[in-house]
C-alpha positions as CSV (number, residue, x, y, z in Angstrom):
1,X,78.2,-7.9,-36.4
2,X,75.3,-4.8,-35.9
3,X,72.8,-6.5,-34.8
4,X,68.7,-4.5,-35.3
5,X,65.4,-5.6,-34.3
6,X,62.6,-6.0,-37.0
7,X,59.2,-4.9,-35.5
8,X,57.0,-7.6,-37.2
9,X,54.7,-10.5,-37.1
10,X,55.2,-11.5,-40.4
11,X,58.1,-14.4,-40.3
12,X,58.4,-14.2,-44.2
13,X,59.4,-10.4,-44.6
14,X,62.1,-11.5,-41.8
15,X,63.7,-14.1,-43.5
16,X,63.8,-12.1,-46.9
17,X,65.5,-9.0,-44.9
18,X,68.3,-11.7,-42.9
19,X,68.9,-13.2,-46.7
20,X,69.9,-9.8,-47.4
21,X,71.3,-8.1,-45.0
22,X,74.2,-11.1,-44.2
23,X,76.6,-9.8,-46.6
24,X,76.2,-6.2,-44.8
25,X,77.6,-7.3,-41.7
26,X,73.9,-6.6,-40.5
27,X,72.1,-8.9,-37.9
28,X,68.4,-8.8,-38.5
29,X,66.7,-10.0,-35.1
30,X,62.5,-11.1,-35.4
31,X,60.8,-9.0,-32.5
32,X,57.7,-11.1,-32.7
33,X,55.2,-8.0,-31.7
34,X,52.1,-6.0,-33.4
35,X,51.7,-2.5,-33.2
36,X,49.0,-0.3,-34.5
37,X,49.0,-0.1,-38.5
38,X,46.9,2.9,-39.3
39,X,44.8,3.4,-42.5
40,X,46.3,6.4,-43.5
41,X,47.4,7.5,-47.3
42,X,50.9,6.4,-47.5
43,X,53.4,3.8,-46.3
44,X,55.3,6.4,-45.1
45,X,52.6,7.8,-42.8
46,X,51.9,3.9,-42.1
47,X,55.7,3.5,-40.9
48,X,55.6,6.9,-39.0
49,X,53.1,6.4,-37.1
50,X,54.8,2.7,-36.5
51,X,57.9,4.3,-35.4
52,X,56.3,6.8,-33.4
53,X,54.5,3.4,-31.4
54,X,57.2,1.3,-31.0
55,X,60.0,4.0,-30.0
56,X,58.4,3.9,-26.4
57,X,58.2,0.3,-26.1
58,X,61.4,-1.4,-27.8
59,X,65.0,-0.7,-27.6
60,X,66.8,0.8,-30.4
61,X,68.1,0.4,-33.4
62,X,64.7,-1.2,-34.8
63,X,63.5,-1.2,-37.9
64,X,59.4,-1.5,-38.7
65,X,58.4,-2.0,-42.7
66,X,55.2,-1.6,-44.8
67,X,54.5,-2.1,-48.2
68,X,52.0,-2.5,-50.6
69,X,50.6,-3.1,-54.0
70,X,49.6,-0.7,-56.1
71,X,47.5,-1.0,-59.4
72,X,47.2,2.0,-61.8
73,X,43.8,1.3,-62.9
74,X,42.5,1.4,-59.3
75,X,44.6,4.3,-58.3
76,X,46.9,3.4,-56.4
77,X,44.7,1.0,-54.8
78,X,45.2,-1.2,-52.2
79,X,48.1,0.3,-52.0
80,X,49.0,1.6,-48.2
81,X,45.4,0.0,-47.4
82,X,47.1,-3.8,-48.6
83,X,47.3,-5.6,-45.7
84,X,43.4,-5.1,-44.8
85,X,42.7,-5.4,-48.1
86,X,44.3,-8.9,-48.5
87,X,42.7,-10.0,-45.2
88,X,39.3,-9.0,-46.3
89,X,38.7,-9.7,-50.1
90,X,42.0,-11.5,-50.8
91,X,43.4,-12.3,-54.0
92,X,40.3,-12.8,-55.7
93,X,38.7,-9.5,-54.4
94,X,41.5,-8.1,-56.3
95,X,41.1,-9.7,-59.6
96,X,37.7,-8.5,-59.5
97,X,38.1,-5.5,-59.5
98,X,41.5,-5.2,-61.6
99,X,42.2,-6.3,-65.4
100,X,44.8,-9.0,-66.1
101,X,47.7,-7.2,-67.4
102,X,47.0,-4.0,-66.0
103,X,50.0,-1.8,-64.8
104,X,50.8,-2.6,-60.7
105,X,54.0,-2.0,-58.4
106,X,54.6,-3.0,-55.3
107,X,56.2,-0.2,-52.9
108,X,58.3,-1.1,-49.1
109,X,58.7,1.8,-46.9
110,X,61.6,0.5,-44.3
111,X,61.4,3.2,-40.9
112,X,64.4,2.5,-38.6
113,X,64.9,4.1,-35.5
114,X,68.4,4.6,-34.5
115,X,70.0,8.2,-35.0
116,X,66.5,9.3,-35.0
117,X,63.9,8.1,-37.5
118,X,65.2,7.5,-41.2
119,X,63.2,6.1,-44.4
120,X,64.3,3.9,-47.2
121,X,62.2,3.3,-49.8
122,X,61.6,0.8,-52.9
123,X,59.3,-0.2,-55.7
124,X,59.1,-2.6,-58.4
125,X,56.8,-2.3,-61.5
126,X,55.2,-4.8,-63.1
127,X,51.6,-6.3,-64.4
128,X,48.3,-8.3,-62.3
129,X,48.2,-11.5,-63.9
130,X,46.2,-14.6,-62.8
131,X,47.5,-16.5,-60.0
132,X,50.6,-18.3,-60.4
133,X,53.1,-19.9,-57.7
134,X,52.9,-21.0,-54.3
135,X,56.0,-19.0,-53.1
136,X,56.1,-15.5,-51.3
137,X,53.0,-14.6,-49.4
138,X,50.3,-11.9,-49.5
139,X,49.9,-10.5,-53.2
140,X,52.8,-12.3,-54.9
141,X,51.3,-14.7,-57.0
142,X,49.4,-12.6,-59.0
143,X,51.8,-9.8,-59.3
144,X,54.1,-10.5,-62.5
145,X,57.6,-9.5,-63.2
146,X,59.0,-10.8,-66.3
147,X,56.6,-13.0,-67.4
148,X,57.4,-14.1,-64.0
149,X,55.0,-13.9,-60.6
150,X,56.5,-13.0,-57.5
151,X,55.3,-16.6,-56.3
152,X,56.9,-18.9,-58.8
153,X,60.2,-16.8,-57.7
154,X,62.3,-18.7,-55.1
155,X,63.5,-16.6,-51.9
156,X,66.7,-15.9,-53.7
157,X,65.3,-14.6,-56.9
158,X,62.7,-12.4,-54.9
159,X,65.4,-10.9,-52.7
160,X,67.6,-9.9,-56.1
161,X,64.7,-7.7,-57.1
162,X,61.3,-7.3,-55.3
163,X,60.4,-3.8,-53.8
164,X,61.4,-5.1,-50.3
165,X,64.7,-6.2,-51.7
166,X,65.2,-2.6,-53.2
167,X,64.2,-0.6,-49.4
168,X,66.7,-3.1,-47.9
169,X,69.4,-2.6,-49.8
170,X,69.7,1.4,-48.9
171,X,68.3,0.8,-45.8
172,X,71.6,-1.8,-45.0
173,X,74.1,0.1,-47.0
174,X,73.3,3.0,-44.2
175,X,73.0,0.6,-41.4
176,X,76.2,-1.2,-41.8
177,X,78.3,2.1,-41.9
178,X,76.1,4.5,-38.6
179,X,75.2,1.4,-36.6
């Protein structure tokens, strides 16, 4: 089995990749470790700049990921700035400043050095909605696909479709054939 290392501190992002990368032949292995996350423009700038970090200090292959949501009627905002943002204001700073049913995606940029650097990307559109379910983390329970939030979704539903899900999927269907 390929075996990679996931850059990350968030256990809940590993678990959803391992879910999905099993059938791949793909190992996903939690490297418990920070590294700068720039407030720059994009995810992908976000995930180069990651890459760029980490390639000095870990062993490759390793992947590092970033995502965020996005809400039309704030302009893209949080978007790449998400994880701050959710730190800061949280949820309800959100709802605040965004309508209920108002258009939102959530975007994953997965950066994996090995071969050099290589992006896979997803997204997954949807509506803000009040907040709904205990599942997930960060935004999810107030991000609605469906008529269903991200948070009353188990793991398994949320790995069938969500953003991350999506990045994963090209991201493993490469990995499983150059690793």
């Amino acid at each position: 089995m390929n075996q990679i290392a996931f850059i990350t501190q968030n256990h809940g992002k590993v678990e959803e990749l391992r879910a999905k990368a099993k059938p791949f032949g793909v190992n996903i292995k939690h490297c418990d470790a920070a590294y700068p996350e720039l407030q720059v423009d994009t995810l992908e700038e976000v995930v180069r700049n990651a890459l760029a970090f980490c390639r000095s200090r870990f062993p490759s292959p390793f992947i590092v990921e970033d995502s965020g949501l996005f809400v039309e009627e704030l302009h893209g905002f949080p978007g790449p700035y998400s994880a701050y943002i959710y730190k800061t204001i949280g949820i309800e700073g959100v709802l605040k400043l965004a309508r209920t049913g108002t258009a939102a995606r959530f975007e994953s940029v997965i950066g994996c050095c090995s071969h050099g650097a290589k992006l896979f990307k997803g997204s997954v559109e949807g509506v803000i909605t009040q907040p709904r379910g205990h599942g997930g983390f960060g935004f999810d329970p107030i991000f609605e696909y469906e008529n269903q939030t991200f948070g009353e979704m188990t793991v398994e539903e949320k790995n069938t479709l969500s953003h991350r899900s999506k990045s994963a999927a090209s991201f493993l269907a490469w990995a499983s054939t150059v690793l």
